[in-house]
MIDOSE-1310 file (N, C-alpha, C; in nm, 2 decimals, decimal comma, always signed):
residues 171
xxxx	+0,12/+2,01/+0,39/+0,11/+2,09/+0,27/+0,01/+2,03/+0,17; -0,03/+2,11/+0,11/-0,20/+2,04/+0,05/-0,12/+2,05/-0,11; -0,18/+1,90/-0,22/-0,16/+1,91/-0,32/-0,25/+2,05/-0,43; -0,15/+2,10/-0,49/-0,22/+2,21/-0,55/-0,24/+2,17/-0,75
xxxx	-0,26/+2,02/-0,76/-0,27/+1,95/-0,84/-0,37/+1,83/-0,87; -0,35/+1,83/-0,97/-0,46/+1,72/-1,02/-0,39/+1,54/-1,00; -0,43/+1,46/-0,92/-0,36/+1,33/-0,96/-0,43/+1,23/-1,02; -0,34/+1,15/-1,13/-0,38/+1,02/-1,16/-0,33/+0,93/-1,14
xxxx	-0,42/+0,78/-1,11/-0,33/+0,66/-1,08/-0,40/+0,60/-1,20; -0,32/+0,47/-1,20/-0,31/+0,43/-1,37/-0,21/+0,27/-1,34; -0,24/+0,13/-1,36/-0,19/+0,03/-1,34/-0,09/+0,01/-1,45; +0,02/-0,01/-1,36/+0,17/-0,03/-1,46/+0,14/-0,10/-1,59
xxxx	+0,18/-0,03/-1,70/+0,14/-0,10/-1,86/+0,28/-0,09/-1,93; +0,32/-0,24/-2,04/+0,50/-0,22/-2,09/+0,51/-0,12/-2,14; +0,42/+0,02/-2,18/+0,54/+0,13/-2,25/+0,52/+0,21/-2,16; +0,53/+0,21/-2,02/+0,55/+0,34/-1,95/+0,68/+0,33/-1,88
xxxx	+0,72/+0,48/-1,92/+0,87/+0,54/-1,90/+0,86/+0,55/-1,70; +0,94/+0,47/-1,65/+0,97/+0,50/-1,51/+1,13/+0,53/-1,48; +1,19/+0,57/-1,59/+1,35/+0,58/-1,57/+1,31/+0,75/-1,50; +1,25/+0,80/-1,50/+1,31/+0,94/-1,39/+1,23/+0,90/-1,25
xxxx	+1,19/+0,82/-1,22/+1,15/+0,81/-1,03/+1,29/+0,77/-0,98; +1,24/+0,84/-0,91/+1,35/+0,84/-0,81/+1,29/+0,87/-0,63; +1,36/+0,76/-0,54/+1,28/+0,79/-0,41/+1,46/+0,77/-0,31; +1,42/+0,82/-0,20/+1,53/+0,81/-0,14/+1,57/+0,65/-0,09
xxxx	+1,46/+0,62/-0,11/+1,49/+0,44/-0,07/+1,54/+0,33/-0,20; +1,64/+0,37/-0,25/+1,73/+0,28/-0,36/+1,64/+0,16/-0,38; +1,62/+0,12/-0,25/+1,57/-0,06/-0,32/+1,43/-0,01/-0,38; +1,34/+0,08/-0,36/+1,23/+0,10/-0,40/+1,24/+0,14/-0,52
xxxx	+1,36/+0,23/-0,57/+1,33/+0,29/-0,68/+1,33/+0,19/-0,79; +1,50/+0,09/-0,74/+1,49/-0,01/-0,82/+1,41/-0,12/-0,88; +1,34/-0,11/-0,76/+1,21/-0,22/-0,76/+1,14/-0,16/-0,92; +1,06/-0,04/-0,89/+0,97/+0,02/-1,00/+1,00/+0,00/-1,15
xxxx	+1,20/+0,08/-1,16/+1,28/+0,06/-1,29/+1,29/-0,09/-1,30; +1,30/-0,20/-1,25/+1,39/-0,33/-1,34/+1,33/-0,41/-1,29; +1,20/-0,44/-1,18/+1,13/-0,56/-1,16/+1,01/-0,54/-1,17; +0,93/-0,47/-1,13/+0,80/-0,43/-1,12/+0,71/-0,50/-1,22
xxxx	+0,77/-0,45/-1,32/+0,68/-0,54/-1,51/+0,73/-0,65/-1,45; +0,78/-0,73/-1,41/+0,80/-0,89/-1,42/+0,74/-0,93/-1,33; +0,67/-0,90/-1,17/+0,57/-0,89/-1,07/+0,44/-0,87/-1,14; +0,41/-0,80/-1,24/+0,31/-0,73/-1,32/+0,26/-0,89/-1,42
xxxx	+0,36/-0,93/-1,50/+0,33/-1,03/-1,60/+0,29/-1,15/-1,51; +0,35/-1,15/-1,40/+0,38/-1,28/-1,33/+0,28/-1,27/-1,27; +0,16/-1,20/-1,23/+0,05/-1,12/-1,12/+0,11/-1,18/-0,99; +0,19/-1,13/-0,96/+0,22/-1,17/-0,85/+0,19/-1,04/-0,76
xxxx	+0,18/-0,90/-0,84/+0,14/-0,78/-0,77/+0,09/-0,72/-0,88; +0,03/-0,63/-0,81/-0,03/-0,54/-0,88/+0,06/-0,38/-0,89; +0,11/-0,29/-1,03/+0,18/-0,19/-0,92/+0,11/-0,06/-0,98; +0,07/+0,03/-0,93/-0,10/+0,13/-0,92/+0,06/+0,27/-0,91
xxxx	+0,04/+0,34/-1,06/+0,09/+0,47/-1,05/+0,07/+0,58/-1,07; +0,13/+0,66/-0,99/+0,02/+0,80/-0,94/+0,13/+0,88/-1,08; +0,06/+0,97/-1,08/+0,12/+1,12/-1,19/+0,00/+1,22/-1,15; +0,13/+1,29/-1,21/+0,02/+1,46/-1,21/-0,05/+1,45/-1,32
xxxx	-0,19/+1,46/-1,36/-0,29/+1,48/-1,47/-0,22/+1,54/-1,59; -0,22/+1,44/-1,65/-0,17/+1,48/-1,80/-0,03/+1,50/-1,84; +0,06/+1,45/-1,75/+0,19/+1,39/-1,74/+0,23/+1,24/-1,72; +0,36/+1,22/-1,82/+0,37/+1,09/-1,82/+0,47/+1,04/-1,65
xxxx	+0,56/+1,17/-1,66/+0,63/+1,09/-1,52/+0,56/+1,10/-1,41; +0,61/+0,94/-1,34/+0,54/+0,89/-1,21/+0,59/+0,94/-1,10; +0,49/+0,99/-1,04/+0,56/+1,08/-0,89/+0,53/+1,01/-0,75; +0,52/+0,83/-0,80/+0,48/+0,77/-0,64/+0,44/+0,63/-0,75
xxxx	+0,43/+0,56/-0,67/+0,37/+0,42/-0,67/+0,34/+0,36/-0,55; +0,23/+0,27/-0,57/+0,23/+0,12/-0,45/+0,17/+0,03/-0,53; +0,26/-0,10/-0,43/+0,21/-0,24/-0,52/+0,11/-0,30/-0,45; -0,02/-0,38/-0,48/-0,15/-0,45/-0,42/-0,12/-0,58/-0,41
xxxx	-0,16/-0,65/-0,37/-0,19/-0,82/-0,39/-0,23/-0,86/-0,29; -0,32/-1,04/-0,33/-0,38/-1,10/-0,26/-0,27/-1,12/-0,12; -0,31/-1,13/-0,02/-0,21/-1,21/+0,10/-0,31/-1,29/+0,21; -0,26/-1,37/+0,26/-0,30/-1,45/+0,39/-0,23/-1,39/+0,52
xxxx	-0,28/-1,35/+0,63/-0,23/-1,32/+0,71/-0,26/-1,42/+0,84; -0,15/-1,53/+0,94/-0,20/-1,61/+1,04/-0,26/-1,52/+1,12; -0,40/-1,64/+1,18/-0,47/-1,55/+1,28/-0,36/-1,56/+1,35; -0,30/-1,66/+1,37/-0,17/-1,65/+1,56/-0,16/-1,52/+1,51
xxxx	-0,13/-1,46/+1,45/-0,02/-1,28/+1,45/-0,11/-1,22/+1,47; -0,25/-1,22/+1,45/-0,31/-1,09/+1,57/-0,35/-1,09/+1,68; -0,36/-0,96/+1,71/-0,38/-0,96/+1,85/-0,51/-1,03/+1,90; -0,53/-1,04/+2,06/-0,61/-1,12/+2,09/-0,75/-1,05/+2,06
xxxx	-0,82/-0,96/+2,04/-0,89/-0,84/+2,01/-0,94/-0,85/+1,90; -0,86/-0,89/+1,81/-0,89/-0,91/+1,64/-0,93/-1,07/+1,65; -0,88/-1,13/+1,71/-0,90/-1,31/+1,67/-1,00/-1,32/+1,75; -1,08/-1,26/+1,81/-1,20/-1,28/+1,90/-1,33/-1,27/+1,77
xxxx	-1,27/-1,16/+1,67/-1,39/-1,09/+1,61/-1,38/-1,19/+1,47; -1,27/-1,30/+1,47/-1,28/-1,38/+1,34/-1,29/-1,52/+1,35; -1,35/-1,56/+1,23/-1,32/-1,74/+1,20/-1,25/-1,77/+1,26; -1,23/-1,94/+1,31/-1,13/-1,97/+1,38/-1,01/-2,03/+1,24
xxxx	-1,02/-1,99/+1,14/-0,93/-1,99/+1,03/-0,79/-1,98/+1,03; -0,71/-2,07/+0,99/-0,58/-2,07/+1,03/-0,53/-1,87/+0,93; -0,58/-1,87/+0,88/-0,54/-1,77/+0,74/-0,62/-1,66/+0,73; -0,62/-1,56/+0,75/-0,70/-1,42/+0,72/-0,70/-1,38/+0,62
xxxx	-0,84/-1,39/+0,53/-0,78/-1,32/+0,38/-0,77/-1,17/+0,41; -0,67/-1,12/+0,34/-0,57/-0,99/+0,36/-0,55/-0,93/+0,19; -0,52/-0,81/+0,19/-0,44/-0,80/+0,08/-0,33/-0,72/+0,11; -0,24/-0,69/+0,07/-0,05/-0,64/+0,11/-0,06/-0,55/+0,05
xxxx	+0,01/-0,41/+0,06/+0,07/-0,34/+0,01/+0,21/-0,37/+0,03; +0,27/-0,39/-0,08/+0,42/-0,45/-0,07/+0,52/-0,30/-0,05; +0,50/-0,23/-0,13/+0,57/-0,14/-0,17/+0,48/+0,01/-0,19; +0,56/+0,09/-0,09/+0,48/+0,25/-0,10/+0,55/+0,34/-0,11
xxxx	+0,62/+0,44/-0,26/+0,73/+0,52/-0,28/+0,66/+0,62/-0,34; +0,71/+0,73/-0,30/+0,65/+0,88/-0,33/+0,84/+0,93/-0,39; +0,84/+0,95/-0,55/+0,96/+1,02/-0,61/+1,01/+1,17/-0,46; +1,12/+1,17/-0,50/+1,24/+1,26/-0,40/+1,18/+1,35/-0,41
xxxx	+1,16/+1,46/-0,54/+1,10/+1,55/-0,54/+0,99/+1,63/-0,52; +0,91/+1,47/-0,48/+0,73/+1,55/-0,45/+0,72/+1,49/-0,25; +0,88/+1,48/-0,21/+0,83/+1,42/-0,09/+0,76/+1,56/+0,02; +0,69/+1,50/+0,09/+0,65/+1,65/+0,18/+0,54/+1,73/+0,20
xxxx	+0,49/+1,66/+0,08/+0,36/+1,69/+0,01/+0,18/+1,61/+0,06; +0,21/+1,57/+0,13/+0,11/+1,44/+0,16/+0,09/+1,36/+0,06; +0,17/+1,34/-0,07/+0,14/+1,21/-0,13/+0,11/+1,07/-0,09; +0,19/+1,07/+0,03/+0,22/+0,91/+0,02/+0,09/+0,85/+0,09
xxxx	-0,01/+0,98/+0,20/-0,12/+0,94/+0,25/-0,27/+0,92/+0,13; -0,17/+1,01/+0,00/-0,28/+0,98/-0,16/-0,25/+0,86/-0,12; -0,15/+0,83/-0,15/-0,14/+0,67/-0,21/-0,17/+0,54/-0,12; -0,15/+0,58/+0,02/-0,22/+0,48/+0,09/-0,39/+0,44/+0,08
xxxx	-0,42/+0,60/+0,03/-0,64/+0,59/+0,09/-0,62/+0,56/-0,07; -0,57/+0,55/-0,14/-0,61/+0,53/-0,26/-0,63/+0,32/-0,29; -0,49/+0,28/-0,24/-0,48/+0,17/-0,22/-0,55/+0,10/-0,12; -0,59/+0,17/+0,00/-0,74/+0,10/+0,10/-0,84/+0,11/+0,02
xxxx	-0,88/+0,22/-0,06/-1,03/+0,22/-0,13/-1,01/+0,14/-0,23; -0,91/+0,07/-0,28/-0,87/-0,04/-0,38/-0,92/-0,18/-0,34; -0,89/-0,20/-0,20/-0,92/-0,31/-0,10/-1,06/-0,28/-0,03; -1,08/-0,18/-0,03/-1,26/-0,20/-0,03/-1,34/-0,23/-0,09
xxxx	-1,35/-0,19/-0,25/-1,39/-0,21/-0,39/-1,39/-0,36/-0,42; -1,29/-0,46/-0,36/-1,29/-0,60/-0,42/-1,40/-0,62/-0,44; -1,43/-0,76/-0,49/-1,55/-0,85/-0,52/-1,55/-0,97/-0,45; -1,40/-0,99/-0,35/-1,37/-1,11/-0,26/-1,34/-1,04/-0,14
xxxx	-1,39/-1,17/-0,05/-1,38/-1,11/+0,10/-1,23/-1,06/+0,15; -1,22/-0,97/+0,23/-1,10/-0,92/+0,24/-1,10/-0,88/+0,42; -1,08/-0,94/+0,47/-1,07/-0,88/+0,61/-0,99/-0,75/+0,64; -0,86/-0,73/+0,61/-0,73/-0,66/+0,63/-0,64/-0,62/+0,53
xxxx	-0,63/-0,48/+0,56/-0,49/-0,47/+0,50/-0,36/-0,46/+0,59; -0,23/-0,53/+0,49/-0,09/-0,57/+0,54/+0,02/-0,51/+0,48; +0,05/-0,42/+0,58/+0,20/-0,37/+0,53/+0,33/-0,41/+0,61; +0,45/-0,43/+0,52/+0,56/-0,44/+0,60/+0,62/-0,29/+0,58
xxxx	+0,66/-0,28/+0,67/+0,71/-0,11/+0,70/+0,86/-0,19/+0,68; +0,93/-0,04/+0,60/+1,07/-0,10/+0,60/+1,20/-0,06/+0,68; +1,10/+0,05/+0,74/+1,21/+0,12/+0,87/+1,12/+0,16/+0,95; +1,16/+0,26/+1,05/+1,12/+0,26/+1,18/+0,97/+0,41/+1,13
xxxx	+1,06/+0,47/+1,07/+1,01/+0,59/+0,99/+0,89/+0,54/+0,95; +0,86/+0,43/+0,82/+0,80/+0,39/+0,76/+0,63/+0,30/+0,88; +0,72/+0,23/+0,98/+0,62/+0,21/+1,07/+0,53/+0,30/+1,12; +0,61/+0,41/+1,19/+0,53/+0,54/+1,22/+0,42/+0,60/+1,12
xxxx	+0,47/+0,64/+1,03/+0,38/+0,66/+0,91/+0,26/+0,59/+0,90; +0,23/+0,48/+0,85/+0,12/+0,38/+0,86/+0,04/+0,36/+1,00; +0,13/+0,34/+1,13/+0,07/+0,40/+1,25/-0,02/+0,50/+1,26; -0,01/+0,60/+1,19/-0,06/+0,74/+1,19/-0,22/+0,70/+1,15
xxxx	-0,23/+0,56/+1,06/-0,36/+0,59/+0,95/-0,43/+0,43/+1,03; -0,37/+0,39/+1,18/-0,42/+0,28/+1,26/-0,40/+0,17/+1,27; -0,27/+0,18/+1,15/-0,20/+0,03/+1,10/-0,17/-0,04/+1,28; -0,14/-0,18/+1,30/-0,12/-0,19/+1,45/-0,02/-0,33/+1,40
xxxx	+0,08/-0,35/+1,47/+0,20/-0,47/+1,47/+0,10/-0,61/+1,47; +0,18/-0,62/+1,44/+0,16/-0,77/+1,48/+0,29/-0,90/+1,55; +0,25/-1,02/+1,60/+0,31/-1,05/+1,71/+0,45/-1,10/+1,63; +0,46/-1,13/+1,53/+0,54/-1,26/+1,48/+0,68/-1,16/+1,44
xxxx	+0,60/-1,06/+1,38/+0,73/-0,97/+1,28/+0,70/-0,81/+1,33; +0,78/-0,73/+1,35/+0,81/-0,58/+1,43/+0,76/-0,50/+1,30; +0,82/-0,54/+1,26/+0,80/-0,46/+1,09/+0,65/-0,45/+0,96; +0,59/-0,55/+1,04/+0,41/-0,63/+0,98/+0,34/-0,57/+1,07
xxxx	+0,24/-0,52/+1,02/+0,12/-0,42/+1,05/+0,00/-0,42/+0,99; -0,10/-0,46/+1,01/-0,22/-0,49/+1,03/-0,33/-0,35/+1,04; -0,45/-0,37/+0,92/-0,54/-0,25/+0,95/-0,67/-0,33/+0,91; -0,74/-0,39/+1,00/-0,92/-0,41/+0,94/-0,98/-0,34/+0,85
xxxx	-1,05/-0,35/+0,80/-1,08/-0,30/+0,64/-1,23/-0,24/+0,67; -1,27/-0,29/+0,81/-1,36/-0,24/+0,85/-1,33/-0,08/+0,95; -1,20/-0,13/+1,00/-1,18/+0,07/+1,10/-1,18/+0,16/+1,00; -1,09/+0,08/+0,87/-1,09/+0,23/+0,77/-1,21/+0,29/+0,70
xxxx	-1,33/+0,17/+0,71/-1,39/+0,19/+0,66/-1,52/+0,32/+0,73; -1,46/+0,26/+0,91/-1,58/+0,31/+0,94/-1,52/+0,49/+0,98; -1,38/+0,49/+1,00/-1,32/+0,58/+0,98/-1,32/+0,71/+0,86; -1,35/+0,65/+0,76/-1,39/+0,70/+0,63/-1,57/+0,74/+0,58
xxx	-1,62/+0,67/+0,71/-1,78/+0,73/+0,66/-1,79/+0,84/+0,77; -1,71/+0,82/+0,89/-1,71/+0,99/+1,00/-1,65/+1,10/+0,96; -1,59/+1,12/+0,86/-1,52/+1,19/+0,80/-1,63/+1,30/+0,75
């Protein structure tokens, strides 16, 4: 189903109202309401929120930050094509929630290409982006856009910053 709307993303700031999101994943919602600003002050993440243009409630979020990913955890395929570097610079999407109401909609694939073209744009080297999927569902999903496991954790998934990229100029 195609968005028939305008969206805006906008980096979490202390007077924005997030008391109406709501996602079916409790820990996520909670995350947004009662920790997120203290990830935010602390820069421990970054958390990037979407709205419909010219509305204040948030109908999705994802959070950014730096991460290291061990070469051991990729595949043999990937560690061929890198430094022999114990550490891959990476950056995480920690957290990816689309509110209850707008699910169904292809948001959450906004909020993915929005957060890879966030991880393209750096000014520091970035090999990969790192998601932990938090269910089986959640794996599939990121699957869809080339994410691939990795060895250590079932749940950690891996995307070269170069497939999306080259993925994004055949388009």
């Amino acid at each position: 189903m195609a968005v028939e709307y305008s969206l805006e993303f906008s980096i979490l700031e202390a007077g924005d109202d997030l008391s109406g999101f709501s996602c079916r994943n409790a820990v996520f919602t909670r995350y947004l309401t009662e920790r997120a600003g203290q990830d935010l002050r602390r820069r421990a993440a970054s958390v990037v929120l979407m709205r419909r243009s010219g509305e204040a409630a948030v109908i999705g979020y994802y959070t950014i930050s730096a991460f290291g990913i061990a070469l051991a955890d990729l595949n043999p395929t990937m560690q061929k094509r890198l430094p022999r570097y114990p550490v891959v610079p990476s950056v995480l999407i920690g957290r990816l929630a689309v509110d209850e109401r707008y699910e169904g909609k292809g948001l959450g694939r906004i909020l993915l290409v929005d957060a890879l073209e966030r991880a393209a744009r750096l000014d520091v080297a970035v090999w990969g982006v790192v998601v932990d999927a938090i269910d089986e569902a959640a794996a599939r999903f990121y699957q869809k856009f080339g994410f691939i496991g990795v060895a250590s954790d079932p749940n950690r998934l891996v995307l070269p910053l170069q497939t999306y990229l080259k993925a994004r100029e055949s388009r």
